[in-house]
C-alpha positions, 0 to 999 in steps of 0.5 A: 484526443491528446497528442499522446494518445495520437502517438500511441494510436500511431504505434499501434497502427504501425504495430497490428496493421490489420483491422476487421471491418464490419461495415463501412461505418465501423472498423473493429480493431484487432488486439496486439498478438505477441510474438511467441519465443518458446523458453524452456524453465526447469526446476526439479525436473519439471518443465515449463514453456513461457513464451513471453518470457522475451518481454523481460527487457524494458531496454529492448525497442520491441518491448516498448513497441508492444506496450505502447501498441497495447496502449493504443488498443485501448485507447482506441477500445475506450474512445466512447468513454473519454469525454466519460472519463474526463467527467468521473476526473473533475467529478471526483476532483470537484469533490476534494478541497484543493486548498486544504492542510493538514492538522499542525502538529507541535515539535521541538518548538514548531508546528509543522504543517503538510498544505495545498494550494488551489490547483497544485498537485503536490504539498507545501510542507512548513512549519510555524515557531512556537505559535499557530499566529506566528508567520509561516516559514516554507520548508518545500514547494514540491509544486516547484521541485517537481518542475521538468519531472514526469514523477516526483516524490518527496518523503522522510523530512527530518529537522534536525534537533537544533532546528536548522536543517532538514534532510529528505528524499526525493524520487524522480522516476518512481522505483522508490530509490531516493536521494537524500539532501539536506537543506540549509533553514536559515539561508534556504540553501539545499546543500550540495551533499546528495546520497544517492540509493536510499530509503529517502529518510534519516535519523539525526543525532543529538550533535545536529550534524550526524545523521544515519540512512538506509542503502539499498542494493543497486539490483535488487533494492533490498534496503541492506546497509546503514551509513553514519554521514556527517554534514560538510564531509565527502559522502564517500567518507560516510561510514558503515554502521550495520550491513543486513547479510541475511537476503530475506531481511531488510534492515531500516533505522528511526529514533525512539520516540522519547528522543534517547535512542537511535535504532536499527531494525532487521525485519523479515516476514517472521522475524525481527532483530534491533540494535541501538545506541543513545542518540548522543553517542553517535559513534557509539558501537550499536549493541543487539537488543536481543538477538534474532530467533527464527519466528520470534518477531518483536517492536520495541518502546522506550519511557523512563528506563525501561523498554516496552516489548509487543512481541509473539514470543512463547505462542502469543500469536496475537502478542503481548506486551512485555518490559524489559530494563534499560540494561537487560534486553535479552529476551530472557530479561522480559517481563509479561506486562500485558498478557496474550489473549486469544481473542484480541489482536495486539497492535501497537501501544502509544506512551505518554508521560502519564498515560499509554494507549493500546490499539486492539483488534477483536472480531475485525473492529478496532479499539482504543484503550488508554491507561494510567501508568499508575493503575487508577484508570483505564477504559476503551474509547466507544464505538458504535457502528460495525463498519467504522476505521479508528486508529491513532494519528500523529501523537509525537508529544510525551507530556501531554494529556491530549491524545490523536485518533483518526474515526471514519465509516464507509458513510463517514469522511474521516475526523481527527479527533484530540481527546483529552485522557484525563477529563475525557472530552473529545475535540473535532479538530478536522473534518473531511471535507467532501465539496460539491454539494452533492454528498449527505452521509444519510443517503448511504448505508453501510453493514457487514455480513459474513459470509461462510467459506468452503471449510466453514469458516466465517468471513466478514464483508463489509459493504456500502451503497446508496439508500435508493440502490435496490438490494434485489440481485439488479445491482452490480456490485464491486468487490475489492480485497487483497489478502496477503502479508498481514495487511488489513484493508478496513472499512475506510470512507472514500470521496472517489467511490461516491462516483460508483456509489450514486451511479448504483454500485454496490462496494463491498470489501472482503476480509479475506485470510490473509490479512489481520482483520480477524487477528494474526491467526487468519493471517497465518491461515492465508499464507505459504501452504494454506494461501489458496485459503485466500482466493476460496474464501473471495469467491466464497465470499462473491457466491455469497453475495449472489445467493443473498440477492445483493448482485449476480454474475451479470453485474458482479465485478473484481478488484485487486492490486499488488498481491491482490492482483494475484487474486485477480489472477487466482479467481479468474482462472477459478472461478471466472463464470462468476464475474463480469468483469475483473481489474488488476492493478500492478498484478503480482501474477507470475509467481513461481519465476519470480520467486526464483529469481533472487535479483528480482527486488523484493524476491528474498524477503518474500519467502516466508510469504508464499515460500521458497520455490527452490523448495520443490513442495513449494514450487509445486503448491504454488504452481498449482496457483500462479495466475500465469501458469494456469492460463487455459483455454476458456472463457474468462471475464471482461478485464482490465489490466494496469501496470508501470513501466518502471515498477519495481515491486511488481516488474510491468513485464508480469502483467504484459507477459499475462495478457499476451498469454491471455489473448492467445488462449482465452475463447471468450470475445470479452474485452482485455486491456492491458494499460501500461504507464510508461512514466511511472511505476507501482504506485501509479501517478504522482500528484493527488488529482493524476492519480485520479485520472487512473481511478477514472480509468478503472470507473470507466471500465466497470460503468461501460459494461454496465451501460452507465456512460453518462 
């Protein structure tokens, strides 16, 4: 046992002194109870009492008190499962190349390349000039920057167009506030220019000095202000450009791929707006690209002189493409260049200088359609299988031929393929590599089934398993989700989910409204006052699988993080006969407070998501959900909770404040954990094989109340 978890176990001692003994042998210890300190919460005339509203305040010793005894509960809980837990960590480590690297891609001269090395945690980024044999020149050792540092996150690396700098951010404690640097390329030297409070990214201009980033409000992290800063000049000189008045949008800024146009976007849940200038006029004025309208959402593209549009606008719910001419951008401008359809999701367009390609969605499988820009030919990249996830990749060039595409299946590690557009012949570039010798893709099996929702709606699962793991109803089975904003979860192949895999598990991935699987109409129908839609059609989709055989409540299992951890929250309080056990990640569980608290990061863009409580026929819908003000007395399932101290998507108090409530009223005797990373916050660990340890965790929890320790 680490010297952590001693500390911790210390704590916890000090923290719920008493123990019931059940034999001389055993001692059984009693969870932490958290004190109560009844808070009243009126919002249109309507009262809510939270007693654990006190643990709101990371800074009171209390609260830290309380966590770390409730880490210590579960230390001591799980103490048969350690050695078990260190097992699945090298067995799910074992199966990953640690000297593994990326596939270079070429830019402005230099192949860039993302590596590890044999034991490292973190990447090595480098690049190589003009050829893959030339010698390699490293641009960050994060290995080495990540020294002293309990969190460490580098992104946004940016060269600048001369090629002789670069600009990056770096977060240290992992509440996704970054400070920009800049390093010198040719003396190695990182400058002495740190902007702190940023997006981590910026965008250069032509003059290979200017560049442009994103501030976030100190408080509620809302990435709301663009700044122009020129090298060697006092960051306090640095100049506002745009400032995103509006609480419900955040602002960002990239550059065009063609390389002409810097662009400011302004994004809420519903609505988009984006301001450019030409990448050699950085001082320029930024001029609207057409202005925002409510429920009007837009991407922008630009080849030759025209700007390509993938828009909703006049009803195409899910979008068309439409062209507009370098000097009339106005939406009144617009020509429909691919019309909508109602049974095909747009979702983005890659331009190249002779071809352009279009990811498409139809009945939750991804296509690819490439195009001469001449109309002489254009046909859909084929795919056989119902489970498979197929998506462009890094495809940066414009004159080429060659175009990127990533394939995997819930049975297939992923490949990067390079596939020439005009003689149609494919080249593997990267395999994923699965080491151990213990994985052959023809020991799994994959399908998807659907299952029919309460207002009789299909909703498609797709599912993996082990070609020996018997489809009788004595299998368990994990069923995953999110469902919220739009997002997709696809059937992606994962090396960790072997380790459920091969110990008998069934996976199965519910494409619940919510997300886009089924194009943005079931997007819409899972969201705000249809959002219950959500959380019916998972435990739908769970009674289905019960029916069918594949599993029963004894063995059936939940997981969900985020706004998934939501529906963690939701069906528990629902439906909680129907599962064994149940993990929530980071859960976004007590939604009517936080919605009302506009300081809360995130809060204000969120409002076209779930609504705006101020609104009382929001409020109420969504009381009638929140996972926390539902809470009852009543037995729920044997769960797992995680969380992040310094989690500022999902603030870890939501999680804490849930399971003391859940304790107190709970009147089952499974077990409930609540474990709280005190180093890191919504994305859990950093480095590639801590993260594993989480995912141990989580393996452990569910193979214990399966009696599968071993």
């Amino acid at each position: 046992m680490s010297k952590q978890i001693i500390l911790v176990c210390i704590i916890y001692i000090i923290f719920a002194s008493s123990c019931k003994t059940k034999s001389k042998e055993t001692i059984v210890p009693k969870p932490p109870i958290a004190k109560k300190i009844a808070k009243e919460l009126v919002m249109h005339e309507d009262v809510r009492v939270d007693n654990y509203y006190w643990l709101n305040d990371r800074e009171n010793p209390e609260v830290i008190a309380y966590l770390e005894a409730e880490n210590a509960y579960y230390y001591q809980m799980t103490a048969h499962t350690m050695d078990f837990q260190e097992t699945l960590f090298e067995e799910m480590k074992g199966r990953i190349k640690e000297d593994d690297a990326s596939v270079p891609y070429k830019l402005n001269g230099y192949y860039y390349i993302t590596r590890y090395e044999v034991g490292s945690e973190y990447p090595i980024y480098s690049r190589k000039k003009g050829t893959l044999d030339a010698e390699e020149e490293v641009l960050f050792n994060c290995n080495i920057l990540a020294k002293g540092h309990d969190y460490f996150n580098l992104r946004g690396v940016s060269v600048s167009p001369d090629n002789k700098k670069a600009a990056f951010g770096v977060d240290t404690v992992s509440r996704r506030q970054y400070t920009l640097q800049f390093k010198d390329l040719e003396s190695g030297e990182i400058l002495e220019e740190k902007i702190e409070n940023t997006t981590g990214s910026a965008v250069w201009a032509a003059d290979d000095k200017t560049v442009f980033y994103t501030k976030k409000d100190p408080v509620t992290l809302r990435s709301d202000k663009i700044y122009r800063h020129k090298l060697g000049t006092p960051v306090t000189a640095d100049v506002l450009v745009y400032t995103e008045d509006d609480d419900t949008y955040n602002t960002f800024v990239y550059k065009t791929k063609s390389r002409d146009y810097i662009v400011i976007g302004s994004a809420s849940t519903m609505t988009t707006e984006y301001r450019f200038i030409k990448v050699t006029e950085p001082e320029a004025d930024f001029k609207v690209f057409s202005p925002r309208e409510r429920g009007l959402e837009y991407s922008i593209y630009h080849f030759k002189n025209d700007f390509y549009i993938l828009t909703n606008k006049d009803g195409a719910t899910n979008f068309k493409l439409m062209k507009a001419k370098e000097g009339a951008t106005h939406f009144t401008d617009w020509e429909e260049f691919i019309p909508h359809r109602s049974d095909v999701l747009l979702e983005d367009i890659d331009i190249f200088k002779d071809y352009y390609v279009l990811t498409e969605r139809e009945q939750g499988l991804s296509k690819m359609k490439i195009v001469r820009w001449d109309g002489t030919d254009s046909y859909y990249l084929p795919f056989d299988s119902e489970t498979y996830v197929a998506g462009p990749t890094t495809n940066l060039d414009f004159d080429t031929l060659k175009f990127r595409y990533v394939y995997s299946s819930m049975t297939s590690p992923y490949a990067i393929i390079e596939f020439d557009m005009y003689s149609k012949e494919k080249t593997i570039l990267k395999e994923q590599e699965v080491l151990g010798g213990q994985f052959h893709k023809e020991n799994y099996k994959s399908k998807r089934v659907w299952a029919t929702a309460q207002d009789g709606k299909k909703v498609p699962i797709s599912m993996v398993y082990h070609k020996d793991t018997p489809l009788d109803g004595t299998a368990p089975l994990l069923q995953y989700a999110y469902g919220s904003y739009g997002s997709t979860i696809d059937p992606y192949f994962s090396t960790s989910r072997l380790s459920l895999l091969d110990r008998g598990f069934i996976y199965a991935i519910a494409h619940i409204r919510g997300g886009e699987y089924l194009g943005r109409p079931w997007y819409e129908d899972g969201k705000l006052f249809t959002k219950k839609n959500t959380f019916t059609d998972f435990i739908d989709c769970s009674k289905f699988l019960i029916e069918e055989n594949y599993t029963t409540t004894e063995h059936l299992y939940a997981m969900g993080g985020s706004a998934g951890g939501l529906l963690m929250g939701a069906i528990v309080n629902m439906a909680p006969e129907l599962y064994h056990g149940v993990v929530a990640q980071v859960p976004f569980v007590d939604v009517i407070t936080t919605m009302l608290d506009d300081s809360i990061p995130l809060t204000t863009g969120e409002y076209d998501e779930w609504g705006n409580p101020n609104d009382k026929d929001y409020y109420t819908y969504m009381k009638s959900y929140s996972p926390y003000d539902n809470v009852t007395a009543k037995a729920y399932p044997n769960m797992y909770v995680s969380t992040g101290l310094h989690d500022s998507q999902v603030q870890y108090w939501e999680p804490a404040k849930w399971v003391a409530k859940l304790r107190d009223l709970k009147t089952d005797t499974n077990v409930l954990y609540l474990d709280t990373n005190m180093e890191a916050g919504h994305g859990g660990a950093s480095g590639r094989f801590e993260a594993l340890k989480e995912t141990a965790k989580e393996y452990a929890f569910l193979l214990d109340l399966e009696g599968k320790i071993r």
